[in-house]
C-alpha positions in Angstrom: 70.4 121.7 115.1 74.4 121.8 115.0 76.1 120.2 112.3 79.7 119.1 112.6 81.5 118.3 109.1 84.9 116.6 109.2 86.3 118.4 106.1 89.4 116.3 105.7 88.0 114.5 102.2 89.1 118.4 101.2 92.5 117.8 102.8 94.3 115.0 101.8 95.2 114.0 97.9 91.4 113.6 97.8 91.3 117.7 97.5 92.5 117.2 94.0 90.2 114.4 93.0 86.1 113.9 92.3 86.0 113.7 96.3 87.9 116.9 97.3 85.4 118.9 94.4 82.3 117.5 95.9 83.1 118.1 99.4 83.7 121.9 98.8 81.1 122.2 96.7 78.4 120.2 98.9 79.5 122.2 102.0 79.4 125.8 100.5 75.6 125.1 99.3 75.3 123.2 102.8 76.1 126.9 104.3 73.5 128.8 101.9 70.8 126.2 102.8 71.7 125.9 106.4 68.6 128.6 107.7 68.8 128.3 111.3 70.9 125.7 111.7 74.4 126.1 113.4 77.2 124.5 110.7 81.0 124.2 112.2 83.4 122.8 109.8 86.4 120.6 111.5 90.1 120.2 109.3 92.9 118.6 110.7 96.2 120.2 111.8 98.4 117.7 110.4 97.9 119.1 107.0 98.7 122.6 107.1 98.4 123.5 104.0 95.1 122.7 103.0 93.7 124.2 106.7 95.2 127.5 105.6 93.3 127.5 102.4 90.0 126.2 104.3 90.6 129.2 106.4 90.8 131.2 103.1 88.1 129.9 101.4 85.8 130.1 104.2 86.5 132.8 105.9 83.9 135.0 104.4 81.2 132.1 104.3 81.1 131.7 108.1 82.5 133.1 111.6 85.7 131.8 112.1 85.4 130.4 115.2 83.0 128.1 113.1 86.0 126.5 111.7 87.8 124.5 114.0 91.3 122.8 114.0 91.8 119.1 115.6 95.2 117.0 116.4 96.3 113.9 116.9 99.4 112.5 118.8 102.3 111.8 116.0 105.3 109.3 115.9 103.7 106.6 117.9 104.3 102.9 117.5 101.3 100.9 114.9 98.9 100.4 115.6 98.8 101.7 118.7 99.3 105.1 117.8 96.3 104.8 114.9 94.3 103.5 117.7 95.0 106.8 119.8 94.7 108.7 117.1 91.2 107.3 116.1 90.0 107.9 120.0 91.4 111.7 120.3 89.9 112.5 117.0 86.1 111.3 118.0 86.4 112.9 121.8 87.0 116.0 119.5 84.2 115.9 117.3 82.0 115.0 120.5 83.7 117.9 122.3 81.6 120.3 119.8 78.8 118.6 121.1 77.2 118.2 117.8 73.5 117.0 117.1 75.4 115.2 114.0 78.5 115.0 112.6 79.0 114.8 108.9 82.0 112.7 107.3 83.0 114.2 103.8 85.1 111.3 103.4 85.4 107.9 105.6 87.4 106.0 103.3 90.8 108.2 104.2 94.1 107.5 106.5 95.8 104.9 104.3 99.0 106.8 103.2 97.9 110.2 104.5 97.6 112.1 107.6 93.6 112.1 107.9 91.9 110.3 110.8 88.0 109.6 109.9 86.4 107.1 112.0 82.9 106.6 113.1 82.5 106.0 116.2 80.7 103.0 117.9 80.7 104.2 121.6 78.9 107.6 121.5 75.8 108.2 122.5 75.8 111.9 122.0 75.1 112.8 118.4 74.5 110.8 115.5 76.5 110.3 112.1 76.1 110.7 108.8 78.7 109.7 106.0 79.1 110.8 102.1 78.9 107.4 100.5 80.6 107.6 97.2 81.2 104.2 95.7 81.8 100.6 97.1 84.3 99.9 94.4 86.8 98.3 96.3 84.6 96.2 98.5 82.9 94.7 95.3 86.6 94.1 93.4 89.2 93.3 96.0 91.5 91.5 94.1 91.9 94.4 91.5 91.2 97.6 94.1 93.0 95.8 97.6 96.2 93.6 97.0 97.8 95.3 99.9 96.9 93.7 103.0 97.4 96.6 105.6 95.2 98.3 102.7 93.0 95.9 102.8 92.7 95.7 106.4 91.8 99.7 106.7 89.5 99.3 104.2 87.8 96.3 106.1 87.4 98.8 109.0 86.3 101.4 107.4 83.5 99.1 105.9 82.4 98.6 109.3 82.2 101.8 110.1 80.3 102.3 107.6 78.0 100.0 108.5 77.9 101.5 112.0 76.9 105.3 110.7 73.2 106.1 111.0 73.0 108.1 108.0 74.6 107.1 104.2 74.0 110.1 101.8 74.7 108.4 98.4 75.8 110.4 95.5 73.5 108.6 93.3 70.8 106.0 93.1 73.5 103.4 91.8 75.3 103.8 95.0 72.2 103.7 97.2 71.9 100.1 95.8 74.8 99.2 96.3 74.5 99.8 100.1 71.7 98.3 100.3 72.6 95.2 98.7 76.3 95.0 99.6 76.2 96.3 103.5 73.1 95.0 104.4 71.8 98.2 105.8 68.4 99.3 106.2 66.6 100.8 103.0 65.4 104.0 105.1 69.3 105.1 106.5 70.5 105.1 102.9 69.4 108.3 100.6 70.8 109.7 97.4 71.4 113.5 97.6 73.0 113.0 93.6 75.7 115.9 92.5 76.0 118.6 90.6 78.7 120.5 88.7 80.6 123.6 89.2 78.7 126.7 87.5 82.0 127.5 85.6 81.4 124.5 83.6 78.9 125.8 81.4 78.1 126.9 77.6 77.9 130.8 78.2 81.0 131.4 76.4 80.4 128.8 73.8 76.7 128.7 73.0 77.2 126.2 70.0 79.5 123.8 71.7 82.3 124.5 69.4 85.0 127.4 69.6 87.9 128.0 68.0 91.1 127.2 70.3 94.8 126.5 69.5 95.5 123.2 71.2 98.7 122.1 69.2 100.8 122.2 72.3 98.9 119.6 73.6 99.4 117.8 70.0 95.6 118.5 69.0 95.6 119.5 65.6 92.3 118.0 64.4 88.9 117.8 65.3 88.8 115.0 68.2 87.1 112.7 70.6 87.8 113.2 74.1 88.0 111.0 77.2 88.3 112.9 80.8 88.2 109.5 83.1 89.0 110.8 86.1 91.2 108.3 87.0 93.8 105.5 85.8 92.1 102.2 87.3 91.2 99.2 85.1 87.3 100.1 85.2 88.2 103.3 83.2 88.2 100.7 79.9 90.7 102.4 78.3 91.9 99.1 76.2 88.0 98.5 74.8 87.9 102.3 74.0 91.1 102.5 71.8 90.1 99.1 69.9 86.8 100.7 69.2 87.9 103.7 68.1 90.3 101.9 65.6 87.9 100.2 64.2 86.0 103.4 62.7 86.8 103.8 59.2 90.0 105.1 57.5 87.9 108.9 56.5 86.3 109.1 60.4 90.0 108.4 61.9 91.3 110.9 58.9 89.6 113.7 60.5 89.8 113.0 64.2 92.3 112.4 67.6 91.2 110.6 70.8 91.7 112.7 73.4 92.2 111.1 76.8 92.6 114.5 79.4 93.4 113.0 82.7 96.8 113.0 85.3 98.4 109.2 84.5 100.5 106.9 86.2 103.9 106.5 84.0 103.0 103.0 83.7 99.6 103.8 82.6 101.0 105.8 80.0 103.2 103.2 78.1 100.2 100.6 78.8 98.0 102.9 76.8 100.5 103.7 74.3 100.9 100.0 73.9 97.2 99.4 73.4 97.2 102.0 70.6 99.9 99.9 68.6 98.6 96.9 69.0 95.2 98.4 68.0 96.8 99.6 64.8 96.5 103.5 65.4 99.0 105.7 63.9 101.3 108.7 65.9 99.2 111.4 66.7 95.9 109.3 66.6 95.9 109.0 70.6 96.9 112.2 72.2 97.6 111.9 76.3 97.4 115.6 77.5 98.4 114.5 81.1 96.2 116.6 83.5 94.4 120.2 82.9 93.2 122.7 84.3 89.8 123.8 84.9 90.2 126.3 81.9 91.6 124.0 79.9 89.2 121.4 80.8 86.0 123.9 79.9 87.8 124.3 76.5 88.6 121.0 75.9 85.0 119.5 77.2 83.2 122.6 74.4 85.1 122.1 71.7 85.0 118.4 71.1 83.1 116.7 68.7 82.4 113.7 71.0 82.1 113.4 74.4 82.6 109.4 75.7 82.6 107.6 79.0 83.1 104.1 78.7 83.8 103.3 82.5 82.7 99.9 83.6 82.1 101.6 87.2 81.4 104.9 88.4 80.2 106.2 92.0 78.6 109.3 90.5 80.1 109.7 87.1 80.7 113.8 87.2 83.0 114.3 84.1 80.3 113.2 81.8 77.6 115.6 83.2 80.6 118.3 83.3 81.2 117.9 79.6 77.1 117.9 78.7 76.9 120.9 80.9 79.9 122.7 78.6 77.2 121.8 75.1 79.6 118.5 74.4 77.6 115.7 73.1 78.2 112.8 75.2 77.2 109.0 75.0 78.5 106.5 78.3 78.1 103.3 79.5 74.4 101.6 80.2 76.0 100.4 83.8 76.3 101.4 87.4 75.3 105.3 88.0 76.4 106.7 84.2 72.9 106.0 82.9 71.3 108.3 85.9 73.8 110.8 84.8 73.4 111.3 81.1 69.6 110.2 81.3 69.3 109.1 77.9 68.6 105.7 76.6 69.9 106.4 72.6 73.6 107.9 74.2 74.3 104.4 76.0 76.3 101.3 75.2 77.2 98.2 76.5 81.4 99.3 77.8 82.4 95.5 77.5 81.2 94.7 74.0 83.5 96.9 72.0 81.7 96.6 68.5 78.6 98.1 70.7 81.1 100.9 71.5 82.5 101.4 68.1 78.7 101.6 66.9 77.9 104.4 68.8 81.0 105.9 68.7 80.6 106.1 64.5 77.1 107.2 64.6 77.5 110.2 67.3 80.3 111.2 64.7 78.2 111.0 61.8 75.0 111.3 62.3 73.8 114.6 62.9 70.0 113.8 63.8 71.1 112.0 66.6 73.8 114.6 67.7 71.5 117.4 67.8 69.1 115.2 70.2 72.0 114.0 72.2 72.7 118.1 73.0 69.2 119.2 73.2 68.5 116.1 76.3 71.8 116.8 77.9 70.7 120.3 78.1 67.7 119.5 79.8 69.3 116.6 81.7 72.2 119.0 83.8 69.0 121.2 84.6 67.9 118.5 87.1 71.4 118.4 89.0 72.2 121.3 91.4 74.3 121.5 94.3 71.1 123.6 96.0 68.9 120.4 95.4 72.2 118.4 96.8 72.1 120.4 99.9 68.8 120.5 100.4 68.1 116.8 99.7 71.1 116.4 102.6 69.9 118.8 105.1 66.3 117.0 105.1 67.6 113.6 105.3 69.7 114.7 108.4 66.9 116.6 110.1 64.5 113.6 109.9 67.9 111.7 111.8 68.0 114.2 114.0 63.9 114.6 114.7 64.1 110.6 115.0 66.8 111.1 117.9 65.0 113.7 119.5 62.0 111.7 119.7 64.1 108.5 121.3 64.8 107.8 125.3 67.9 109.8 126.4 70.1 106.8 128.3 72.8 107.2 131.0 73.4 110.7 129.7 73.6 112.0 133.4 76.5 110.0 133.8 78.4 111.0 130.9 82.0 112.4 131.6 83.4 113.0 127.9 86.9 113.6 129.9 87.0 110.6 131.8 85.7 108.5 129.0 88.8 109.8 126.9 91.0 109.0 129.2 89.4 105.2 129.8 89.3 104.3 126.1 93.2 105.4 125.6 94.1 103.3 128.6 92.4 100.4 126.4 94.2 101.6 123.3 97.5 101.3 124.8 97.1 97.8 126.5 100.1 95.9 125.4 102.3 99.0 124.6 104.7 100.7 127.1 104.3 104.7 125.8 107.7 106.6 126.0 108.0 110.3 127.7 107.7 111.6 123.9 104.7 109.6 123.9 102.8 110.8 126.9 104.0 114.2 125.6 102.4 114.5 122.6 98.8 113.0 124.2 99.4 116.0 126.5 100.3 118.0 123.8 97.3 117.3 121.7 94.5 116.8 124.2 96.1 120.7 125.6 95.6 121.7 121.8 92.4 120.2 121.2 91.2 122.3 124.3 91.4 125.3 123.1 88.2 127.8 122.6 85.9 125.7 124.9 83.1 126.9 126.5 84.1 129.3 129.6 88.0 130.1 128.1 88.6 133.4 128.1 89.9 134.6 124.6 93.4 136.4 124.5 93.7 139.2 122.2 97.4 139.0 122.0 98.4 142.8 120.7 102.5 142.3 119.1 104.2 145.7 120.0 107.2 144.3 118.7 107.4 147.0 115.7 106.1 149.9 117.4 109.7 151.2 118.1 110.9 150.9 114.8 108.4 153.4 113.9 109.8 156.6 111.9 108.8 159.5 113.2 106.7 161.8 111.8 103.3 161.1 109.6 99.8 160.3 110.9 100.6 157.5 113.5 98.9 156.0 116.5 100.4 157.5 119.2 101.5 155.7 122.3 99.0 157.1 124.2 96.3 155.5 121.9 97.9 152.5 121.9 97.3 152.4 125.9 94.1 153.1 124.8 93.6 150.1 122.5 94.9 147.6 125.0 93.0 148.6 127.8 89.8 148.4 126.0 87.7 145.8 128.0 85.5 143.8 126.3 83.3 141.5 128.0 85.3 137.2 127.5 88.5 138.4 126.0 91.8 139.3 127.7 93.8 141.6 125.6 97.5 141.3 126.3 100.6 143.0 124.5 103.5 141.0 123.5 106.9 141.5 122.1 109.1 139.2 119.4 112.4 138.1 121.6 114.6 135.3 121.6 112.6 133.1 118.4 109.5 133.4 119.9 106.6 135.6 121.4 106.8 136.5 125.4 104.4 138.7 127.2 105.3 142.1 128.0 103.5 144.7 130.5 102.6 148.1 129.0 103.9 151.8 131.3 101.3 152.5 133.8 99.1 149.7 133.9 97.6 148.0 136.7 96.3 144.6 136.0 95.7 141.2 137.5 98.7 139.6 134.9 101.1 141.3 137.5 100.5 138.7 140.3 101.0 135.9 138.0 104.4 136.3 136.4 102.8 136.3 133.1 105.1 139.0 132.3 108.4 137.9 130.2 106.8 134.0 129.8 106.7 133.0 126.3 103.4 133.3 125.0 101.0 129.8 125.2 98.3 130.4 122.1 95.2 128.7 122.2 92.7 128.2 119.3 90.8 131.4 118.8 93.2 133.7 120.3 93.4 137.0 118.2 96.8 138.3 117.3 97.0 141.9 115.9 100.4 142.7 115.1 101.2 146.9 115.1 103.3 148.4 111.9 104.5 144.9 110.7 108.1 146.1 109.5 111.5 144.5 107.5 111.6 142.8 111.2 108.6 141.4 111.4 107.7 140.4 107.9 110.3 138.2 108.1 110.6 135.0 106.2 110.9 133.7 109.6 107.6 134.9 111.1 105.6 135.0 108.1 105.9 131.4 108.1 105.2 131.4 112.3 102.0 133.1 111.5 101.0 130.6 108.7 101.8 127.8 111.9 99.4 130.8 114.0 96.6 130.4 111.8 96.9 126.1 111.1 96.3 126.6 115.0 93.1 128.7 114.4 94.5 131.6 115.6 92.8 135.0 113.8 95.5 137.6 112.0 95.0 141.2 111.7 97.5 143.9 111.5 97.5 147.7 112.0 98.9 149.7 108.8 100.1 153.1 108.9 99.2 155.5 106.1 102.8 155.1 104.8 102.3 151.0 104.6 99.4 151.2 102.6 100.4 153.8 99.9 103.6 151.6 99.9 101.7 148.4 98.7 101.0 150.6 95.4 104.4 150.8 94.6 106.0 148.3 91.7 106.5 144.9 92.8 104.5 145.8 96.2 102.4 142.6 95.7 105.3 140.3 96.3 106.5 142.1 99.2 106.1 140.6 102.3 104.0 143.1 103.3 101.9 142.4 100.9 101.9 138.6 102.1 100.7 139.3 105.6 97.7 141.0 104.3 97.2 138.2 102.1 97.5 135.9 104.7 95.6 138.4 107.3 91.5 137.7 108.7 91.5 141.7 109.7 93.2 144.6 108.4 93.3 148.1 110.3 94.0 151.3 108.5 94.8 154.7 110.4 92.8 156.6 108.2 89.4 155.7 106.3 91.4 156.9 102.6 94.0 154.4 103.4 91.2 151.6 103.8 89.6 152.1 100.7 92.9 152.7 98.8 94.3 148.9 100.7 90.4 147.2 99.5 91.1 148.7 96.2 94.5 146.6 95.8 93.4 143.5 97.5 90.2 143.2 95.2 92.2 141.4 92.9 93.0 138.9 95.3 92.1 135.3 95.5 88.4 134.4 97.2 88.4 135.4 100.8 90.2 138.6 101.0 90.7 140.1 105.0 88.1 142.1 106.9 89.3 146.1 106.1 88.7 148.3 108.9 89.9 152.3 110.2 90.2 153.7 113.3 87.5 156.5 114.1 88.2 160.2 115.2 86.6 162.0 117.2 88.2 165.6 117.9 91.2 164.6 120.1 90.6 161.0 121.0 91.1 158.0 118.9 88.1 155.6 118.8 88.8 151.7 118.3 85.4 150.4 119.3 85.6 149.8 115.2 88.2 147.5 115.4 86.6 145.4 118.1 83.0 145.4 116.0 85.1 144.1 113.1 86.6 141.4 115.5 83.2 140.6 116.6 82.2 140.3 112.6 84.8 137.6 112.2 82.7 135.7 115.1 85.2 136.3 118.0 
């Protein structure tokens, strides 16, 4: 079975939200549980940033030819151009030809670059969508006063509604589906969550630890809030009034905590409720947003954990706190009480004397503390992202086994090509597209081509520094260069190419004979498809460049794979002080493959780069054998990366 995920809810401002942490998180156990199954991952190009550290995160999880970049046309009229954008996107995710594809995150586009759709018109593969919360569809008023908001979210309900798959992330949600979308009980299941293993009580076995947090104006013992969020469900207002109502010696000896990134508005709103409430300075502390590290410290060292959301998809800081030893009471609505799975830690989030009650007793009462840690204990046992995965995996291969076991229809007659071309012509009725217009579709559909079945791979080989070269020292000679780029190797052209003029042109080595002579390849500027290899020889000053370190970040948004040849002299050079910020140093950073001259020089370059962030490059050497230089290595690493 081939399983297509659209990765964008790890793209957009998503990444740094509940959404973007499940999606990674879900699709990293997706690959360890995958077995036979075939798993390509799709990101979109109009967010470079976040492709290039897909590309680095997954780099070493899967070939890279099994992460795939898509565009869409830009700068066209609305809502024309969404309507284009929408069409190109889904004849991509078709192109794959995928048994299903997998949506991270449908509810996306509004604001950002992302493109999710479902489509309605294939018959091809099936589709299955990450169904996180209905939120907005239940509150409009609060969630949707923007009509054009409104609107996208409207469609995107349908959409929904069209999938044939909703994996829920929790029973609460399932529910809501059911009820709210009217779809059938069987296409909805819940696959739950999990937390990352870093949030955990290893470090802190007794849920307490000793940490300075005065620069974040903690100076007491303190009960913390992490919402997640800024929205009215998060009950802030019921929260503060409860917890000044505890007595003057429980407020004595405690802060609230509330650790979360806040809208400036939200911040004098909240600041404002704390007055009103009759707290004092330093009662309510607003850390603004943490990181993880801070976040682990913050969730084992308070003395009370609360969640008193009115509304929650999933829920995930309260289980990340009880996995860190916190104890932690919540709401008795929506998916919290499938979280925290314990009757005595809930309360009713709109009475606020209910709140205050438990609030005071989970401070005070240490019977009830200790069984509020031993059940959370048990209770994050149940959640893994392996069960996650696996739950997912089986839901989508009894899809796919129903599908397989259905009449094929009209499938002779399918023409994915045509069909593009047919429901752009409808997307455009009404609207006169300019030359820039018809441009960019040619553009884009010319991009989107790239690395289908039958295109031969070009393993573009940049000679440009090869002249600079001082002389002297171990160095592949010219000779073996020859050597390198007329290795043949069965679907890939390997071509050399020189930096001139701003950009890359082709160039012909001495003494070769070769069919690229007919064509007047020769001098042309160089036209990159996805999964083209680039190896650039003895990047120097020249080509480390600002310039064309940030033309090779553009390379790999484009799903082009890097690699570099290093003389002997490079690597011992990237020992040297202040080598790591050298731009050197970036392109192996940035690089898939990295070739040495000499086996010593590739365990001294794996050495330095062990420190590096997840996904460090591919190291290879070139082989010796009496006279001749052997670079069948090279190719088998190339072949390691998938290519």
């Amino acid at each position: 079975m081939r399983i297509v995920i659209d990765m964008q809810g790890a793209q957009t401002g998503s990444r740094f939200r509940g959404i973007g942490r499940y999606t990674t998180a879900l699709v990293d156990a997706l690959l360890e549980q995958a077995g036979g199954h075939e798993v390509i991952l799709v990101a979109n190009a109009a967010m470079p940033e976040s492709v290039l550290a897909l590309r680095k995160h997954y780099r070493t999880h899967l070939p890279l030819t099994k992460l795939r970049v898509f565009d869409v046309p830009k700068g066209m009229a609305a809502p024309y151009g969404d309507a284009v954008a929408q069409r190109v996107q889904e004849a991509y995710m078709a192109s794959l030809e995928p048994d299903v594809v997998l949506v991270t995150s449908l509810f996306e586009g509004y604001g950002s670059c992302a493109v999710t759709s479902v489509s309605a018109s294939t018959t091809t593969h099936k589709t299955a969508v990450i169904l996180y919360d209905l939120i907005p569809l239940l509150k409009p008023k609060e969630y949707l006063p923007d009509e054009r908001e409104a609107a996208l979210y409207s469609s995107k309900i349908n959409m929904l509604k069209q999938a044939d798959l909703l994996l829920a992330i929790s029973e609460s949600s399932c529910r809501e589906a059911i009820e709210h979308l009217a779809v059938a009980e069987e296409s909805v299941h819940n696959i739950s969550a999990a937390v990352d293993p870093c949030f955990n009580t290893e470090r802190h076995p007794d849920g307490q630890a000793a940490y300075d947090f005065a620069h974040l104006g903690i100076t007491k013992d303190f009960v913390l809030y992490v919402p997640g969020g800024s929205d009215q469900r998060k009950n802030f207002r019921r929260l503060i009034e409860a917890y000044a109502m505890l007595t003057v010696a429980q407020r004595r000896r405690h802060q609230l905590v509330i650790a979360s990134k806040l809208t400036d508005a939200m911040l004098v709103k909240l600041r404002q409720y704390a007055a009103k409430a009759g707290l004092r300075k330093g009662e309510l502390v607003l850390t603004g947003y943490v990181e993880d590290r801070s976040l682990i410290a913050l969730y084992s060292t308070a003395k009370l954990f609360v969640f008193p959301s009115v509304h929650e998809g999933f829920g995930l800081p309260a289980l990340e706190a009880m996995a860190c030893g916190a104890v932690v009471i919540g709401s008795d609505c929506s998916s919290i009480p499938e979280v925290i799975g314990n009757p005595e830690a809930l309360f009713d989030p709109l009475s606020v004397s209910a709140l205050h009650e438990k609030l005071s007793r989970a401070l005070d009462e240490p019977g009830l503390r200790e069984r509020l840690r031993a059940s959370a204990k048990a209770q994050v046992a149940r959640f893994t992202w392996e069960g996650t995965a696996r739950a997912a995996l089986e839901a989508i291969e009894s899809l796919v086994s129903r599908k397989a076991n259905q009449p094929v229809i009209n499938n002779v007659d399918h023409k994915p090509t045509q069909d593009l071309i047919h429901r752009l012509v409808e997307a455009l009725k009404g609207y006169t597209p300019s030359a820039e217009d018809f441009y960019e579709i040619s553009r884009v559909l010319a991009f989107n081509s790239g690395g289908a079945k039958g295109v031969q791979r070009q393993l573009l080989v940049d000679v440009s520094g090869f002249e600079a070269i001082a002389q002297g020292g171990l160095l592949v000679s010219e000779l073996a260069l020859e050597q390198f780029i007329s290795y043949q190797n069965p679907g890939v052209v390997i071509r050399p190419i020189h930096w001139e003029d701003g950009c890359f042109r082709y160039v012909r080595p001495a003494n070769r004979d070769d069919k690229d002579a007919a064509t007047g390849l020769y001098g042309m500027a160089v036209d990159v498809c996805q999964d083209d290899i680039y190896i650039g020889v003895y990047p120097d000053k020249s080509n480390a460049s600002d310039e064309r370190i940030a033309f090779y970040e553009t390379l790999r948004v484009m799903g082009i794979t890097l690699g570099f040849f290093l003389s002997d002299v490079m690597v011992v050079g990237l020992s040297g002080s202040g080598a790591r910020s050298s731009k050197v140093a970036q392109l192996c950073e940035l690089a898939d493959l990295l070739v040495c001259e000499s086996e010593q020089s590739a365990k001294i370059l794996a050495g330095q780069l062990q420190s590096c962030d997840s996904g460090s490059p591919i190291i290879e050497h070139i082989s010796s054998n009496e006279n001749a230089l052997d670079f069948s290595s090279i190719f088998k690493a190339i072949k390691g990366l998938g290519l």
